[in-house]
Jmol script that loads the backbone (N, CA, C; Angstrom):
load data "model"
ATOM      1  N   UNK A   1     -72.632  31.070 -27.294  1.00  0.00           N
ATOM      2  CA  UNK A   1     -72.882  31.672 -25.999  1.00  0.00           C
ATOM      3  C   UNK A   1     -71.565  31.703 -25.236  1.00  0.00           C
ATOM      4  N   UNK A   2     -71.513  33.234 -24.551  1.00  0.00           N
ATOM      5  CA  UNK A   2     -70.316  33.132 -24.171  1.00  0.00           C
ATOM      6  C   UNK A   2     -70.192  32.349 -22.618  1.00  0.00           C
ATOM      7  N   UNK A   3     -68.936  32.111 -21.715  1.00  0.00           N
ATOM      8  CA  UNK A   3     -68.640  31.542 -20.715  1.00  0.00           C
ATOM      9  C   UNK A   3     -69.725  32.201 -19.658  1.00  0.00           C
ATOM     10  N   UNK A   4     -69.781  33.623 -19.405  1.00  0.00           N
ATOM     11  CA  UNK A   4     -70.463  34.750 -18.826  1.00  0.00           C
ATOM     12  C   UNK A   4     -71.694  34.329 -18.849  1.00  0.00           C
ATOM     13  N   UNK A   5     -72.870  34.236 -19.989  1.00  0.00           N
ATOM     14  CA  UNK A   5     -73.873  33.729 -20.126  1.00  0.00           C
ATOM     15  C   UNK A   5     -74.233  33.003 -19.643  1.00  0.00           C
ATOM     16  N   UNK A   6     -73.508  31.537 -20.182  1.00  0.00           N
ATOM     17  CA  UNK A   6     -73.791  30.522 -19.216  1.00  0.00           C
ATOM     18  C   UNK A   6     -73.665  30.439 -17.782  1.00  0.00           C
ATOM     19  N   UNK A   7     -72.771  31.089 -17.205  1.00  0.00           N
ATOM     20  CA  UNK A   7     -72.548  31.165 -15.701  1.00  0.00           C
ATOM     21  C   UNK A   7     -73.713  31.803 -15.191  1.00  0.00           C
ATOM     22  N   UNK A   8     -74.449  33.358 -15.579  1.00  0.00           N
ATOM     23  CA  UNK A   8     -75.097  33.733 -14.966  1.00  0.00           C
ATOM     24  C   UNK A   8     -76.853  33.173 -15.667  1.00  0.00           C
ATOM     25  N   UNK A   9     -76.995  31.998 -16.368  1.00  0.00           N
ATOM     26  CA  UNK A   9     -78.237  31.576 -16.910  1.00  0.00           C
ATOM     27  C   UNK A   9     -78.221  30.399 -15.661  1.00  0.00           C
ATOM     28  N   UNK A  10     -77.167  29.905 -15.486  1.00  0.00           N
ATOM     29  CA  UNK A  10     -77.588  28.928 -13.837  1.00  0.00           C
ATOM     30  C   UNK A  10     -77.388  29.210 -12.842  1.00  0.00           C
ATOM     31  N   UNK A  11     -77.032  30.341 -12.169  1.00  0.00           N
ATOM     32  CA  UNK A  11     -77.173  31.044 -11.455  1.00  0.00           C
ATOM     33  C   UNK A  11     -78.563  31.204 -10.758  1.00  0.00           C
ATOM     34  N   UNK A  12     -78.746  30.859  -9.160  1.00  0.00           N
ATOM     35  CA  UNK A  12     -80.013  30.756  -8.585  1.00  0.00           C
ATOM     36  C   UNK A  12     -80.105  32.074  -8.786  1.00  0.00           C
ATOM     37  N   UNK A  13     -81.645  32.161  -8.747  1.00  0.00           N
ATOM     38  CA  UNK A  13     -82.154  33.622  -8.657  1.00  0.00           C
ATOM     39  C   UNK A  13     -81.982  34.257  -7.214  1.00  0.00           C
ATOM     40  N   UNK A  14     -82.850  35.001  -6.853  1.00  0.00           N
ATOM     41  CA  UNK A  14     -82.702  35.495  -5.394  1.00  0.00           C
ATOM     42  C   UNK A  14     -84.124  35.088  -4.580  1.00  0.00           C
ATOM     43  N   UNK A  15     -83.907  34.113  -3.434  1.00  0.00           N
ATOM     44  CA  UNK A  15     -85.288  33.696  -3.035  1.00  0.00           C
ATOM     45  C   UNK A  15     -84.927  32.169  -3.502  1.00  0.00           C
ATOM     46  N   UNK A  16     -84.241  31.724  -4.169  1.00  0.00           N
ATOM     47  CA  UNK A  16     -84.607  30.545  -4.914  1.00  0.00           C
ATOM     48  C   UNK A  16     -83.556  29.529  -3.871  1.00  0.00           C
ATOM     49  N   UNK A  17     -83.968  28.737  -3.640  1.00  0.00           N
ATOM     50  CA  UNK A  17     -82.875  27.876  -3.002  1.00  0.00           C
ATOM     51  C   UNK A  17     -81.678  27.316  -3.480  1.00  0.00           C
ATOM     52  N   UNK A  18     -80.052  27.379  -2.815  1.00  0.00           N
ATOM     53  CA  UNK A  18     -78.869  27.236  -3.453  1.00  0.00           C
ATOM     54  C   UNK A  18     -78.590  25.762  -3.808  1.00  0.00           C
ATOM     55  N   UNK A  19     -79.698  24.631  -2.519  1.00  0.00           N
ATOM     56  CA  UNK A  19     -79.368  23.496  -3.124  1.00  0.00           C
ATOM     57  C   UNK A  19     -80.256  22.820  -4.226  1.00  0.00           C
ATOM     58  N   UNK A  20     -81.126  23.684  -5.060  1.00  0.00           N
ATOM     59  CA  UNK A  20     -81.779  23.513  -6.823  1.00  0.00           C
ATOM     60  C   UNK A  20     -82.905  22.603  -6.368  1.00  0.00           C
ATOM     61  N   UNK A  21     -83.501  22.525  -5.294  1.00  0.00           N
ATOM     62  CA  UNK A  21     -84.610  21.823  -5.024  1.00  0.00           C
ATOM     63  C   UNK A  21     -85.697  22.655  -4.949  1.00  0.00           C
ATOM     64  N   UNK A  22     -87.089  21.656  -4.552  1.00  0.00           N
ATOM     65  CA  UNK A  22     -87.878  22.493  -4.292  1.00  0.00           C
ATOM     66  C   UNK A  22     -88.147  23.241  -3.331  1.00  0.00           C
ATOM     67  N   UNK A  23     -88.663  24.062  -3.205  1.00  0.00           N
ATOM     68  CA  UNK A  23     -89.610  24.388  -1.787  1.00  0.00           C
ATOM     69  C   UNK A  23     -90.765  24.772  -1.845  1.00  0.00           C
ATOM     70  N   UNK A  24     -91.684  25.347  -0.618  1.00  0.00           N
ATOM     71  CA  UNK A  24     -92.989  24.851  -0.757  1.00  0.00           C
ATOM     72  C   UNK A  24     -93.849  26.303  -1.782  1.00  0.00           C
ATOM     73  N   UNK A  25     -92.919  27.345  -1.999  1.00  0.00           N
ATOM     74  CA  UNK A  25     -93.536  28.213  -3.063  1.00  0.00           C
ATOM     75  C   UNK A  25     -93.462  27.909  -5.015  1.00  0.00           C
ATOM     76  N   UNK A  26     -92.661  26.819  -4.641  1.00  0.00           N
ATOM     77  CA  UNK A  26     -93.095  26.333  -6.297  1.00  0.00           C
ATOM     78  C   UNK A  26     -93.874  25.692  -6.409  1.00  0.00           C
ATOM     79  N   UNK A  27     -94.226  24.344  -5.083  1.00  0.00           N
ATOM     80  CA  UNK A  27     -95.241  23.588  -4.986  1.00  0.00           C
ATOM     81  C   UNK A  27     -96.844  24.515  -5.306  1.00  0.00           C
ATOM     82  N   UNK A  28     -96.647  25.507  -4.164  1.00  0.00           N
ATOM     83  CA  UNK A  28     -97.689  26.543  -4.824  1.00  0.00           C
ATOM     84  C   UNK A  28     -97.941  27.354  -5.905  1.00  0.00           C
ATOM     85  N   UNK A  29     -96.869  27.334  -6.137  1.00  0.00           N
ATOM     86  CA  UNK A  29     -96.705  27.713  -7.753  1.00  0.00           C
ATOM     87  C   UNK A  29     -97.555  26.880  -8.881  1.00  0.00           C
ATOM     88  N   UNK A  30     -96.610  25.464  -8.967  1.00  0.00           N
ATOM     89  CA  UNK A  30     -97.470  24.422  -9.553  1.00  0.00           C
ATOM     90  C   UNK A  30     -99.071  24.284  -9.623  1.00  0.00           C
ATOM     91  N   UNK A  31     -99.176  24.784  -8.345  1.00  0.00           N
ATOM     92  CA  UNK A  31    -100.946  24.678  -7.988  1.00  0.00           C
ATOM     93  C   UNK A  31    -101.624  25.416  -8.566  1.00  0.00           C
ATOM     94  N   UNK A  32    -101.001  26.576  -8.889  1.00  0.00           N
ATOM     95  CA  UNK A  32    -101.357  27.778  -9.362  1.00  0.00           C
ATOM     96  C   UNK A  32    -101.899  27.386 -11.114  1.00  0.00           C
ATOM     97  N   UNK A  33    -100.489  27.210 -11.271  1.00  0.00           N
ATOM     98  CA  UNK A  33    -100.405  27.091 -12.949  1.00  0.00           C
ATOM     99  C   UNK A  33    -101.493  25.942 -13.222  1.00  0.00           C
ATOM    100  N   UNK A  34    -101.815  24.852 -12.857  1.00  0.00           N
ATOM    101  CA  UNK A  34    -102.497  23.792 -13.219  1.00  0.00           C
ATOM    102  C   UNK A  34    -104.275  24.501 -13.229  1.00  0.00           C
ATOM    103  N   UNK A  35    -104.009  25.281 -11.788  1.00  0.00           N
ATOM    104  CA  UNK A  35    -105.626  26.308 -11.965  1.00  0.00           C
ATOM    105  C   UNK A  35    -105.906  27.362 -13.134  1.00  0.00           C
ATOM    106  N   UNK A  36    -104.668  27.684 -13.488  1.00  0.00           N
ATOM    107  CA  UNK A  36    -104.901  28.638 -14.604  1.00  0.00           C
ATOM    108  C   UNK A  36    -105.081  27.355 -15.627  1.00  0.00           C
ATOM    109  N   UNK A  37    -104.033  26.767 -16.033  1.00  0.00           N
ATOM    110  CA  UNK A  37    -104.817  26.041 -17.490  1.00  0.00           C
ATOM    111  C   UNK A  37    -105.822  25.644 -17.902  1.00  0.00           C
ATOM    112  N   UNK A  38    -106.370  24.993 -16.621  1.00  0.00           N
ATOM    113  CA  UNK A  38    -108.145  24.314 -16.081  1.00  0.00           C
ATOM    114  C   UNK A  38    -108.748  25.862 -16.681  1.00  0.00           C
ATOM    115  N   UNK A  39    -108.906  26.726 -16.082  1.00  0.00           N
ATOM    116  CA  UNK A  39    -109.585  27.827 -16.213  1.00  0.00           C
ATOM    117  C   UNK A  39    -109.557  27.855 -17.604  1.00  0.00           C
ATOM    118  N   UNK A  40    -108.453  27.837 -18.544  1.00  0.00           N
ATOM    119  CA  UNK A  40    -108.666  28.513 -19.900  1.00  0.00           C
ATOM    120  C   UNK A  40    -108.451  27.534 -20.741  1.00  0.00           C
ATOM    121  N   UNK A  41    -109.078  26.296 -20.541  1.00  0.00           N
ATOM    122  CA  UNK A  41    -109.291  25.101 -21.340  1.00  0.00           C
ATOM    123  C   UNK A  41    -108.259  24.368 -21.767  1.00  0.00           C
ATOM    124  N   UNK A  42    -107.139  24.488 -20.986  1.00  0.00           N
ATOM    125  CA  UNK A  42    -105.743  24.051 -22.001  1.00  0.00           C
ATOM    126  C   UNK A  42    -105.483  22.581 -21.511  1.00  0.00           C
ATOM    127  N   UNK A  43    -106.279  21.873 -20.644  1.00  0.00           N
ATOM    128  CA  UNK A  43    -106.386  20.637 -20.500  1.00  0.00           C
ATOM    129  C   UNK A  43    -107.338  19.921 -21.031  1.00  0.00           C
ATOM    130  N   UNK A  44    -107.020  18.899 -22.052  1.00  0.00           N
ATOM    131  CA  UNK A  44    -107.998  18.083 -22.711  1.00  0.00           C
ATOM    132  C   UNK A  44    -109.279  16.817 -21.135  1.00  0.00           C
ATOM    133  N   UNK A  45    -110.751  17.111 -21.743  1.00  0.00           N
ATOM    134  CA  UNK A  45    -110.849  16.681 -20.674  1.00  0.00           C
ATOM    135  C   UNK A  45    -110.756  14.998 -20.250  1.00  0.00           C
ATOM    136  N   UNK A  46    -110.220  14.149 -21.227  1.00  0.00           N
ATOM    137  CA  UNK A  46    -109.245  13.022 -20.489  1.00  0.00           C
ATOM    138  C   UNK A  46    -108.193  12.966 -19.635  1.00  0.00           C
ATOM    139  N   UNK A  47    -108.035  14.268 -19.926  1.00  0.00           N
ATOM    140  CA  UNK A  47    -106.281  14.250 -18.958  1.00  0.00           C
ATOM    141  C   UNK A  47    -106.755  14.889 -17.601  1.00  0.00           C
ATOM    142  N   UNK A  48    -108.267  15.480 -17.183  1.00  0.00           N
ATOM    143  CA  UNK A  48    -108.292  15.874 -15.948  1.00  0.00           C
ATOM    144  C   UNK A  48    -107.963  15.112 -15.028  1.00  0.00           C
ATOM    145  N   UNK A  49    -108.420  13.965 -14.850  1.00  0.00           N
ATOM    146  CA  UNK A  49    -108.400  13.003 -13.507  1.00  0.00           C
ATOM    147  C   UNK A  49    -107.141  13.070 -13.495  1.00  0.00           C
ATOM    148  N   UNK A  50    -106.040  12.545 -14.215  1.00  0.00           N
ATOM    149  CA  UNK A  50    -104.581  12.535 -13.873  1.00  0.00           C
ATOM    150  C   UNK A  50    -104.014  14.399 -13.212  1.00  0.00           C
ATOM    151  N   UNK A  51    -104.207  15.540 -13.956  1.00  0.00           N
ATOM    152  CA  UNK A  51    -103.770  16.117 -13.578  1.00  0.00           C
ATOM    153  C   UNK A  51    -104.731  16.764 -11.988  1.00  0.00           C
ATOM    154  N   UNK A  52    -105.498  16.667 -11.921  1.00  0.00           N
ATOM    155  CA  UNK A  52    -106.414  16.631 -10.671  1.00  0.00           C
ATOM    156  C   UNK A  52    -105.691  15.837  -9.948  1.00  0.00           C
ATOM    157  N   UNK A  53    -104.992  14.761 -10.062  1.00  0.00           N
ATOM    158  CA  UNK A  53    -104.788  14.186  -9.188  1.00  0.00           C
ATOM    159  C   UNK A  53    -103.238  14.377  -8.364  1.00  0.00           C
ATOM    160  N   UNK A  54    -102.375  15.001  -9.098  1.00  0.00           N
ATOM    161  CA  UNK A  54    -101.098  15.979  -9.083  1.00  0.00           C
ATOM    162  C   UNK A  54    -101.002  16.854  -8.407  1.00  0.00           C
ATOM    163  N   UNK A  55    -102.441  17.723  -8.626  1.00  0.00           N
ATOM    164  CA  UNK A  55    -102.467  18.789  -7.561  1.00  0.00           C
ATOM    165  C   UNK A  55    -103.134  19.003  -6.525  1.00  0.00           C
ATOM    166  N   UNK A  56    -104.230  17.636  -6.396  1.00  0.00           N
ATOM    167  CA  UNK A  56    -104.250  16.973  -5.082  1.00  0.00           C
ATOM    168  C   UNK A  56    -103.453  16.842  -4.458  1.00  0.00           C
ATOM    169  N   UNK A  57    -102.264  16.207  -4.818  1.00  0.00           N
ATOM    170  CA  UNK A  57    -101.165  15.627  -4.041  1.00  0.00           C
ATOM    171  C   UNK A  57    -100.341  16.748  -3.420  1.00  0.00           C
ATOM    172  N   UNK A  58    -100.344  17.608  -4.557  1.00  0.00           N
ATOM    173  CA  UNK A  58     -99.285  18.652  -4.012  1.00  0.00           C
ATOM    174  C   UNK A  58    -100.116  19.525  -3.092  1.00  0.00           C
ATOM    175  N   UNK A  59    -101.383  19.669  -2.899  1.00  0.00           N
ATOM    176  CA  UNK A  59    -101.907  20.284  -1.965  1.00  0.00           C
ATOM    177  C   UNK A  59    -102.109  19.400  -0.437  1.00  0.00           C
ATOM    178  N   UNK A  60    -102.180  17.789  -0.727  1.00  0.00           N
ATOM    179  CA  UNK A  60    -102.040  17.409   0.398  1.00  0.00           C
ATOM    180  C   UNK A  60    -100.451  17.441   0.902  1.00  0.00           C
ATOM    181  N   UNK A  61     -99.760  17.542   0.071  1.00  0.00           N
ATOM    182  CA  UNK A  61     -98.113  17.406   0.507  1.00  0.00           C
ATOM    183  C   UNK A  61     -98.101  19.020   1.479  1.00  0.00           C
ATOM    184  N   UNK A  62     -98.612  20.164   0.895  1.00  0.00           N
ATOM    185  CA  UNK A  62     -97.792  21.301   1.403  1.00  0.00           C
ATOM    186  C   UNK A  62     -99.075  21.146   2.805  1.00  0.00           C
ATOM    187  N   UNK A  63    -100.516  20.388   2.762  1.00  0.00           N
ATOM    188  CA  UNK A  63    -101.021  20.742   4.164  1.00  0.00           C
ATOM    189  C   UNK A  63    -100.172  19.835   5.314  1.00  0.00           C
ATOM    190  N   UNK A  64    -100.022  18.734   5.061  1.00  0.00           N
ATOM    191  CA  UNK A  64     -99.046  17.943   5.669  1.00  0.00           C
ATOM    192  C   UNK A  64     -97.336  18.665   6.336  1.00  0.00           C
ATOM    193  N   UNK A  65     -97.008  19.308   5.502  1.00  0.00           N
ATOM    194  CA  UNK A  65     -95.850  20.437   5.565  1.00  0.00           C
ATOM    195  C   UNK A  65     -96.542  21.490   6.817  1.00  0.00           C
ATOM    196  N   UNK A  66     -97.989  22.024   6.724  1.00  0.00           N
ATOM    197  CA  UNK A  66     -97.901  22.675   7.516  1.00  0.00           C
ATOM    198  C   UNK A  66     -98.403  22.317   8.635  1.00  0.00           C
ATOM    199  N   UNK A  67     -99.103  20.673   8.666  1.00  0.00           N
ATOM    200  CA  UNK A  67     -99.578  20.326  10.103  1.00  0.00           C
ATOM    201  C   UNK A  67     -98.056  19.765  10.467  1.00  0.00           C
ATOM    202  N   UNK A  68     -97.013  20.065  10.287  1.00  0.00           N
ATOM    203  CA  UNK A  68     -95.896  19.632  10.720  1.00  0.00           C
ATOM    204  C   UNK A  68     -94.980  20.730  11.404  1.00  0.00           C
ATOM    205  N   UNK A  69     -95.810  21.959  10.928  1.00  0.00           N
ATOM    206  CA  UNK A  69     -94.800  23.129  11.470  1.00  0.00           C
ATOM    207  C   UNK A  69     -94.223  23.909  10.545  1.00  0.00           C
ATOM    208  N   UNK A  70     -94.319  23.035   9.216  1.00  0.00           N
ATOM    209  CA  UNK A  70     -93.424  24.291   8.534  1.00  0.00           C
ATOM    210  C   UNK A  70     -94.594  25.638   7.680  1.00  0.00           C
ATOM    211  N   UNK A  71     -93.477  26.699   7.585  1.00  0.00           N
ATOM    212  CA  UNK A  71     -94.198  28.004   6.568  1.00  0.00           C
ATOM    213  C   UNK A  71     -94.659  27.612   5.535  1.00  0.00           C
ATOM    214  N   UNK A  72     -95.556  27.085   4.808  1.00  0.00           N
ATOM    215  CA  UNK A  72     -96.003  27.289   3.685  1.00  0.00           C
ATOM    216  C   UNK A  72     -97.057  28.134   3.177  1.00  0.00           C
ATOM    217  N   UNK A  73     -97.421  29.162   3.877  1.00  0.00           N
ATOM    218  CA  UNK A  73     -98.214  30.166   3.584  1.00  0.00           C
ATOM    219  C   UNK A  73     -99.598  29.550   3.404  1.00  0.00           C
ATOM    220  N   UNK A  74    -100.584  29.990   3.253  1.00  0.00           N
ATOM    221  CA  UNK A  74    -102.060  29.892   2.943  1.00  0.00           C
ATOM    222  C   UNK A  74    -102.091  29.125   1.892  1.00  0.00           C
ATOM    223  N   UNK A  75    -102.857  27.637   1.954  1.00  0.00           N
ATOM    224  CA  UNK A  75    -102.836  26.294   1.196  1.00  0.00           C
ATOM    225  C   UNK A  75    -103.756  27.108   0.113  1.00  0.00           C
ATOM    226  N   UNK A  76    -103.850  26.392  -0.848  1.00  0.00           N
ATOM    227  CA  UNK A  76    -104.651  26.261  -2.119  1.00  0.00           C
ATOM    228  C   UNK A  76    -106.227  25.851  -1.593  1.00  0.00           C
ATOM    229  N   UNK A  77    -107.149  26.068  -2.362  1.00  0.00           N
ATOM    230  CA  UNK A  77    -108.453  25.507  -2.021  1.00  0.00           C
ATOM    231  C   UNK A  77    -108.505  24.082  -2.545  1.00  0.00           C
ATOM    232  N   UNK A  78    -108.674  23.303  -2.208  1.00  0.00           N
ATOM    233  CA  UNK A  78    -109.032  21.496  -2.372  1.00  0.00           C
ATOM    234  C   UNK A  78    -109.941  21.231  -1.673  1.00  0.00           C
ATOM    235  N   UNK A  79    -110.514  19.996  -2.811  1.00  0.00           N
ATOM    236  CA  UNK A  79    -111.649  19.195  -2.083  1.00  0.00           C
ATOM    237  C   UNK A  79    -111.250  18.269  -0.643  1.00  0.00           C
ATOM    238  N   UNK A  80    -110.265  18.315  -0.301  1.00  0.00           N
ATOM    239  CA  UNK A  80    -109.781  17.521   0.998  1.00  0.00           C
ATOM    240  C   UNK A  80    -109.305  18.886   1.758  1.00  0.00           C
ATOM    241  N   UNK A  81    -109.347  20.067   1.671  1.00  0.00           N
ATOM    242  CA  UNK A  81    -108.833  21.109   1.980  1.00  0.00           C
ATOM    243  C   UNK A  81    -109.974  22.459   2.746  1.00  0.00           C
ATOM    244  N   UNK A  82    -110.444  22.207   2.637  1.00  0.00           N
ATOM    245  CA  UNK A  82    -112.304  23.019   3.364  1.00  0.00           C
ATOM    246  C   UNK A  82    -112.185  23.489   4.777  1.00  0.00           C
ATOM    247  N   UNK A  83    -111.918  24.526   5.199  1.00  0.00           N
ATOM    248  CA  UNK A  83    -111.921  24.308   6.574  1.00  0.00           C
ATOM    249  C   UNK A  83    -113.297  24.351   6.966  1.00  0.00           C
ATOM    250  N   UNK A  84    -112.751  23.867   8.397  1.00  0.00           N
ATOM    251  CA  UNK A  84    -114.152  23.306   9.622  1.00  0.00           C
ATOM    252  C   UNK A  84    -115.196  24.104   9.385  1.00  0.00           C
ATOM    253  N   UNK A  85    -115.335  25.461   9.439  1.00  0.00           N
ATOM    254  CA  UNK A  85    -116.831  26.042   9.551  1.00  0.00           C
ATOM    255  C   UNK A  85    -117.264  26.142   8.318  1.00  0.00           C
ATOM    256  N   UNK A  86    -116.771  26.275   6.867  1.00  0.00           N
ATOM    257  CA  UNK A  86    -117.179  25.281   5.572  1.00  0.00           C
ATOM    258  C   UNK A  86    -117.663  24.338   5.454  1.00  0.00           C
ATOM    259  N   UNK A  87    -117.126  22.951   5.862  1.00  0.00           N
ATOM    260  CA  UNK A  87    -117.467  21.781   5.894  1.00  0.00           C
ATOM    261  C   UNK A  87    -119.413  21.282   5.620  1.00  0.00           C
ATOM    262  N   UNK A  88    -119.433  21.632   7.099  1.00  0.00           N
ATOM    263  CA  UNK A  88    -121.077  21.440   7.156  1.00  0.00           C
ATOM    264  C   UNK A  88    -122.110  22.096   6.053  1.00  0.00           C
ATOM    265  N   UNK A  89    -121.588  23.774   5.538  1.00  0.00           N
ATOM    266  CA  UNK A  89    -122.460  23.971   4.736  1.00  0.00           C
ATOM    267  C   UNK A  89    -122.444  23.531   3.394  1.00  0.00           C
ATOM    268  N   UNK A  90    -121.525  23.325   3.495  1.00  0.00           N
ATOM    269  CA  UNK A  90    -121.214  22.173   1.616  1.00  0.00           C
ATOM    270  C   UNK A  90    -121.850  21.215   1.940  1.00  0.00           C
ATOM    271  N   UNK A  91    -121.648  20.222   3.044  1.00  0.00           N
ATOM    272  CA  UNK A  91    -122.333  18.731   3.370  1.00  0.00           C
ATOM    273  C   UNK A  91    -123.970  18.983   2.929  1.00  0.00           C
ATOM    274  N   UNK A  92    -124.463  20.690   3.127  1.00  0.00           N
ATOM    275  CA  UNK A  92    -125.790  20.688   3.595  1.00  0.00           C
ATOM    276  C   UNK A  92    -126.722  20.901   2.156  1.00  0.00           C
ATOM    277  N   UNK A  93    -125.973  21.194   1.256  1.00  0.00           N
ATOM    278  CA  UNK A  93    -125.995  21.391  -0.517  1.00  0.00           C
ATOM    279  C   UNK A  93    -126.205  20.432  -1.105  1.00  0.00           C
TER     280      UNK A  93
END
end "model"
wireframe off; spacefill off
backbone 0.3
color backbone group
């Protein structure tokens, strides 16, 4: 591989942040991907509780992000995640 290659294979994309961290659209990202695998069986079901519990986190991390002020666009659906006029009719099921 030439010098060229390598320079432009680490090269941030556009959108992507320059200091190689996260931000809160990969977090949603993540959320994403873990819903697709669930969906098409690619998690054995011992390993749910652990990975359920990952994207719990990352869904309580980005609501926390936004009761703080920041953009993170429209949260993921979670069981800690329901808004208010939801709430009651699930309770009522």
């Amino acid at each position: 591989m030439s010098e060229e290659n390598l320079d432009t294979a680490t090269a941030p994309e556009a959108g992507e942040p320059q200091s190689g961290g996260l931000n809160f659209g990969d977090i949603q990202a993540a959320v994403q991907i873990i819903d697709v695998c669930t969906q098409r069986g690619a998690i054995k079901g011992d390993e749910l509780v652990q990975v359920g519990t990952v994207r719990e986190r990352f869904v309580a991390f980005l609501r926390l992000a936004q009761e703080s002020g920041e953009e993170v666009g429209e949260l993921p659906p979670s069981a800690y995640n329901t808004p208010a006029e939801e709430a009651p009719a699930e309770a009522a099921e």
